[in-house]
C-alpha positions as CSV (number, residue, x, y, z in Angstrom):
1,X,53.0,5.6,31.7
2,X,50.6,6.6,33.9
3,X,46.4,6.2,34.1
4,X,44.2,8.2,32.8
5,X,41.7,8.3,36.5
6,X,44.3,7.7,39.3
7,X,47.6,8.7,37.8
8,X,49.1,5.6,39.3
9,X,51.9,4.7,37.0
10,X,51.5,1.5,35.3
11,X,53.3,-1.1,33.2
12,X,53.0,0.3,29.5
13,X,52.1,-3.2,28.4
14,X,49.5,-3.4,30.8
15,X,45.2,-3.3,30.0
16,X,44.3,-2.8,33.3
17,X,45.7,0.0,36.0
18,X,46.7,-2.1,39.1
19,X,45.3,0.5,41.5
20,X,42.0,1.7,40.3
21,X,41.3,-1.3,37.6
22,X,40.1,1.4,35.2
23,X,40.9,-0.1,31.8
24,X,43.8,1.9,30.0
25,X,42.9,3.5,26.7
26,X,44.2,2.2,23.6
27,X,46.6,5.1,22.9
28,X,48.3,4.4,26.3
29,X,49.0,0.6,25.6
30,X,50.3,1.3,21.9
31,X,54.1,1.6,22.4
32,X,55.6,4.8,21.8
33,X,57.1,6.3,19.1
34,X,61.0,6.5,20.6
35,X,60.9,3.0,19.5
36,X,61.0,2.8,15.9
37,X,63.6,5.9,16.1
38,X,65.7,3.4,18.9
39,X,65.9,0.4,16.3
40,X,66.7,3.3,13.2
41,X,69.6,4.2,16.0
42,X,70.5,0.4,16.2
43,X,70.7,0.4,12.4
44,X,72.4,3.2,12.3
45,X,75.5,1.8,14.6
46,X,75.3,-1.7,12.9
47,X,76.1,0.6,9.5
48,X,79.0,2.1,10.8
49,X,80.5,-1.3,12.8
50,X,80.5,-2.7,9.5
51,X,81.8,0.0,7.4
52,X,84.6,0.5,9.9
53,X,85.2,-3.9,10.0
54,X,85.4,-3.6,5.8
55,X,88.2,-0.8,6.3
56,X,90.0,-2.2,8.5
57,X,89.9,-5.7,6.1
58,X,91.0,-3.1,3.1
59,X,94.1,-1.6,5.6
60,X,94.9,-4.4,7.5
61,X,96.5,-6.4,4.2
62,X,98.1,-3.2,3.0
63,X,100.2,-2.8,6.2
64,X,101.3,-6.2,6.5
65,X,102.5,-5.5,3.2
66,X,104.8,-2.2,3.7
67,X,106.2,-4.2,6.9
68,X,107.2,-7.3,5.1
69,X,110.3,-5.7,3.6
70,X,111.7,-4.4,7.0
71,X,111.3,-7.6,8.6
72,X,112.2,-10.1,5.9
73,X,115.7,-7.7,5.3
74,X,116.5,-7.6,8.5
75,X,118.0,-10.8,8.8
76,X,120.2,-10.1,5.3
77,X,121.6,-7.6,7.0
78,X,122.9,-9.6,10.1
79,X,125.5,-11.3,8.1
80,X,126.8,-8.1,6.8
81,X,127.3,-7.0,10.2
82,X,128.6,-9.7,11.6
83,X,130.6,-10.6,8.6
84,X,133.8,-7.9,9.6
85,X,134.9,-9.7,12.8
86,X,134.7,-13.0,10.7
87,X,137.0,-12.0,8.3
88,X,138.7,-9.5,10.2
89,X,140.0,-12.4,12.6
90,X,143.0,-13.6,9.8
91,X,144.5,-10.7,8.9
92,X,145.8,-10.1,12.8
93,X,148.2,-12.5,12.0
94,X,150.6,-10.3,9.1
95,X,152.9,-12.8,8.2
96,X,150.8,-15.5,7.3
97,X,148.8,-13.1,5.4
98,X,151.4,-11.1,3.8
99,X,153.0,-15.2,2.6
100,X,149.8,-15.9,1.0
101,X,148.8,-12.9,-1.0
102,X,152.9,-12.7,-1.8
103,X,153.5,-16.4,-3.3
104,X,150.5,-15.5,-6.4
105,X,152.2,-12.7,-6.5
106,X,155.6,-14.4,-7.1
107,X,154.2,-16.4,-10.3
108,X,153.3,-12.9,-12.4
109,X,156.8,-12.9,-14.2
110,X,156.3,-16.6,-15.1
111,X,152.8,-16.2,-16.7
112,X,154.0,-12.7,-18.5
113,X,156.9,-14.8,-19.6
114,X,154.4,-17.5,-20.8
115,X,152.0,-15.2,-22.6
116,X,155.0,-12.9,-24.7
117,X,156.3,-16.1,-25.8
118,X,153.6,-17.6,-26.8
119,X,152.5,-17.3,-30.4
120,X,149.2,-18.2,-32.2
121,X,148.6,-21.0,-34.3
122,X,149.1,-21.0,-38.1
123,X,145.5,-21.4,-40.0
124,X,144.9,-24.2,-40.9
125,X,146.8,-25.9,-44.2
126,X,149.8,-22.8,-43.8
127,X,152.3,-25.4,-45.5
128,X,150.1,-26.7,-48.2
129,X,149.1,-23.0,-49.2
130,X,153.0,-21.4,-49.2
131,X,153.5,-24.8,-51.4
132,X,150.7,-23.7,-54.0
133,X,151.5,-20.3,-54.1
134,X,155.3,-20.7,-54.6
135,X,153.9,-23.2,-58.1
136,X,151.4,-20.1,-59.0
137,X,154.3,-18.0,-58.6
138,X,156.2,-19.5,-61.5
139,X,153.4,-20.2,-63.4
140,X,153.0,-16.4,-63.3
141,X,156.7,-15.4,-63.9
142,X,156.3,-17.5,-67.3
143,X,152.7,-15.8,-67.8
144,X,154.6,-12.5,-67.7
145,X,157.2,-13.3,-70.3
146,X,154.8,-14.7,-72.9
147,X,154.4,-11.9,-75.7
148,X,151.0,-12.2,-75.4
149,X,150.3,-9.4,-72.8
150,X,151.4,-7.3,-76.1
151,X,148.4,-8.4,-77.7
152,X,146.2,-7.8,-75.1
153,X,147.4,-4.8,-74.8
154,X,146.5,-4.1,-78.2
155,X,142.8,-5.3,-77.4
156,X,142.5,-2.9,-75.0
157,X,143.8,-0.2,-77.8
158,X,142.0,-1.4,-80.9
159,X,143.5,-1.6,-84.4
160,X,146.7,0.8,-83.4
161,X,147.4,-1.6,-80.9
162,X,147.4,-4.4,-83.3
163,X,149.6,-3.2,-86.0
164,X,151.9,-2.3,-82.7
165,X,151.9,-5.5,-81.6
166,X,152.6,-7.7,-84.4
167,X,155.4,-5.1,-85.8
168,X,156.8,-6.2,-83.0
169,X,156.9,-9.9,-82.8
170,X,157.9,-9.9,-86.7
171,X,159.8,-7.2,-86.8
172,X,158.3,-6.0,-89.9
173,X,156.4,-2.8,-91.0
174,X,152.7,-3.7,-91.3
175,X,151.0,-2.2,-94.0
176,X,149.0,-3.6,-96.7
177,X,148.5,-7.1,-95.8
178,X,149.5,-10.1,-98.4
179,X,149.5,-13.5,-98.5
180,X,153.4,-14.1,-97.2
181,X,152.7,-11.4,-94.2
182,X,149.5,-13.1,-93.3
183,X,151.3,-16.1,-93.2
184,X,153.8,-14.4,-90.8
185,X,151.1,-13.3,-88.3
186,X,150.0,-17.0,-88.1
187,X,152.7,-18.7,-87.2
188,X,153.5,-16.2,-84.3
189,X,149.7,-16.8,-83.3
190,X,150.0,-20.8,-83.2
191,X,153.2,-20.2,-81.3
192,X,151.8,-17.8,-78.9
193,X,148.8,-20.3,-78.6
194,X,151.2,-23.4,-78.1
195,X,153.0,-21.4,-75.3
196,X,149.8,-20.7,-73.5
197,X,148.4,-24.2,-74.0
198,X,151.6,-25.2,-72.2
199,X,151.4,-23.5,-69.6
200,X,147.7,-24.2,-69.0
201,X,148.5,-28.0,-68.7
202,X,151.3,-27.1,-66.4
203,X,149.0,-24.7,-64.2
204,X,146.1,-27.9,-64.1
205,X,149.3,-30.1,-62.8
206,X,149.6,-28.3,-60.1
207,X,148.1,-31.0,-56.9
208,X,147.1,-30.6,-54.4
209,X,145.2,-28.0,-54.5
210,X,144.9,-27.0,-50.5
211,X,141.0,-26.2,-49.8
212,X,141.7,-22.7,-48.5
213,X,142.9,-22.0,-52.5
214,X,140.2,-23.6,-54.4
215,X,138.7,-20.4,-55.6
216,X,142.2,-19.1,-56.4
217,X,142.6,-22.3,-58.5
218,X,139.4,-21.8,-60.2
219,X,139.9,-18.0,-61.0
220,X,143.3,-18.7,-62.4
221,X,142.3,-21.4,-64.4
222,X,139.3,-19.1,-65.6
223,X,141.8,-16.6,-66.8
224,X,144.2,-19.1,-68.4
225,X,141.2,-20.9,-70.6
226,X,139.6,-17.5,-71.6
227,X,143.0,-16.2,-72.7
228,X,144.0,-19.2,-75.2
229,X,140.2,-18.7,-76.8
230,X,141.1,-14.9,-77.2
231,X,144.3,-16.3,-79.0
232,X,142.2,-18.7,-80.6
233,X,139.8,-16.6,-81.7
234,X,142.1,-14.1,-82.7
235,X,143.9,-16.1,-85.0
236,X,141.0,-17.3,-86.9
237,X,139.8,-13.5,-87.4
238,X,143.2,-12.6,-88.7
239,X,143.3,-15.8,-91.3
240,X,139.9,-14.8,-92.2
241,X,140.1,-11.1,-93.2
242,X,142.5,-9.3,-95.6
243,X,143.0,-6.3,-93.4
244,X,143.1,-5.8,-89.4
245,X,140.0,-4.5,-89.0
246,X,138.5,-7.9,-88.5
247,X,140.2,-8.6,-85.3
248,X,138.6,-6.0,-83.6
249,X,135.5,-8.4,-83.0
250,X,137.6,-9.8,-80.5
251,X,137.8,-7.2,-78.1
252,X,135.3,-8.9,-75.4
253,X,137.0,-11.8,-75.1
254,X,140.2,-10.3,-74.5
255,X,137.9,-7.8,-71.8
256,X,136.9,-11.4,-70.5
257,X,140.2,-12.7,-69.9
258,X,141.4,-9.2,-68.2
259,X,138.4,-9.4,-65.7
260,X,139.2,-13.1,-64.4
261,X,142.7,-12.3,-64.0
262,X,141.7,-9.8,-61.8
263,X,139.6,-11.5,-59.9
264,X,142.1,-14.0,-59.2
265,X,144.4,-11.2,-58.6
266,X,142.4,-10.5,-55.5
267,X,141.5,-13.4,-54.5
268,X,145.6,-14.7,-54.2
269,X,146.2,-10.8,-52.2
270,X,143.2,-11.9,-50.0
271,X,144.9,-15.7,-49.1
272,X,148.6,-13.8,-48.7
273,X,147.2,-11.9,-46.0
274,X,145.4,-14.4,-44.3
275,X,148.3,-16.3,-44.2
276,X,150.7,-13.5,-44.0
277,X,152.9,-15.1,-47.2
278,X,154.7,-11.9,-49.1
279,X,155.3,-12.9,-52.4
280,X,159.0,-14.0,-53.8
281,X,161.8,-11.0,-54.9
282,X,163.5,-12.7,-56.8
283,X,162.0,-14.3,-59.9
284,X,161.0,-18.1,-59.0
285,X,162.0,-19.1,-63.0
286,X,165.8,-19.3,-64.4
């Protein structure tokens, strides 16, 4: 800054000139305008210090990050690279090795041996079930000869069937019904019901009943009990009426008893299988 009268340059903070003493003029003592423009320049590079100190506190975290994995692997794979010569060392001496891997060796045929000769065990209660189904068996075999299937077959037939049936167990020709022939038909129906009866009582004998045949049991008792009411019921229609026709009511009961035999029917294929029990050739009663 210099003044105004001498040109003697002077302090810019100065009133006075120091060489003249002429007072300095107002507009010469006010600071000059590269001031505010120097602090706008200080804010300026104060900006960018701290934009540049934020990203580097946004990048700094990020590259720590993407070098963790290189360093913290790095000592997983030392052991893999040193882990050859380790185990590399035992096999230099051959026949020490070749005794060890050959004596596990050596025990194959045993265990082979061990495992073809071994067999599963049986389910459980094998001998109580054979026991049960040989009795069923014979129960069955006398089932079979009963002449009842004849009249069941006849149920399934309707009134043909019937006068079939008992033409055959009277050996008589059925025609017009009497008293004497009605008779007849009764007393092969209390028969045929006493036979069944009997062999229901001898079926219920049957003990013990193994758990793994208690539905068997039930299903075959089922059948047995449905077929004396169809004999039973039978018998009644045929003392009732003075024809055949009335018999033909019946027909659902003998459908009844057909139904629970097979169910029981499946039921005893189902347990032979498990148990792998064929059933008998030869007929189990004399």
């Amino acid at each position: 800054m210099q003044c105004s009268k001498c040109r003697a340059e002077v302090n810019a903070q100065a009133q006075f000139c120091w060489q003249c003493g002429a007072p300095l003029s107002p507009a010469e003592t006010t600071p000059p305008p590269a001031e505010p423009e120097r602090s706008k320049r200080w804010a300026v590079v104060a900006a960018a210090l701290a934009v540049l100190l934020l990203l580097a506190g946004l990048l700094l975290p990020r590259l720590l990050r993407t070098r963790g994995p290189a360093v913290t692997t790095s000592p997983r794979e030392l052991p893999e690279t040193s882990a050859p010569p380790v185990t590399a060392a035992p096999p230099a001496n051959t026949p020490q090795a070749e005794a060890l891997t050959t004596r596990p060796a050596g025990n194959l045929p045993a265990a082979s041996g061990l495992a073809q000769g071994y067999t599963p065990p049986a389910p459980p209660f094998a001998e109580e079930v054979a026991a049960y189904l040989r009795k069923l068996e014979m129960i069955q075999q006398r089932d079979a000869q009963n002449p009842m299937a004849q009249l069941f077959a006849m149920m399934a037939t309707g009134l043909s069937g019937l006068t079939d049936a008992l033409k055959g167990l009277t050996d008589e020709t059925v025609g017009e019904t009497s008293g004497n022939q009605t008779s007849g038909y009764l007393a092969q129906f209390d028969q045929l019901l006493q036979a069944k009866q009997a062999l229901v009582r001898d079926f219920q004998a049957i003990t013990p009943v193994p758990q793994p045949c208690e539905r068997l049991h039930a299903l075959y008792g089922h059948y047995l009990n449905t077929q004396v009411r169809a004999i039973y019921d039978l018998r009644n229609a045929v003392a009732r009426a003075d024809n055949l026709a009335a018999p033909l009511g019946v027909l659902p009961v003998g459908k009844q008893a057909e139904a629970a035999q097979q169910a029981a029917s499946q039921e005893e294929k189902s347990i032979r299988r498990r148990y792998s029990i064929p059933r008998a050739a030869a007929p189990l009663v004399p």
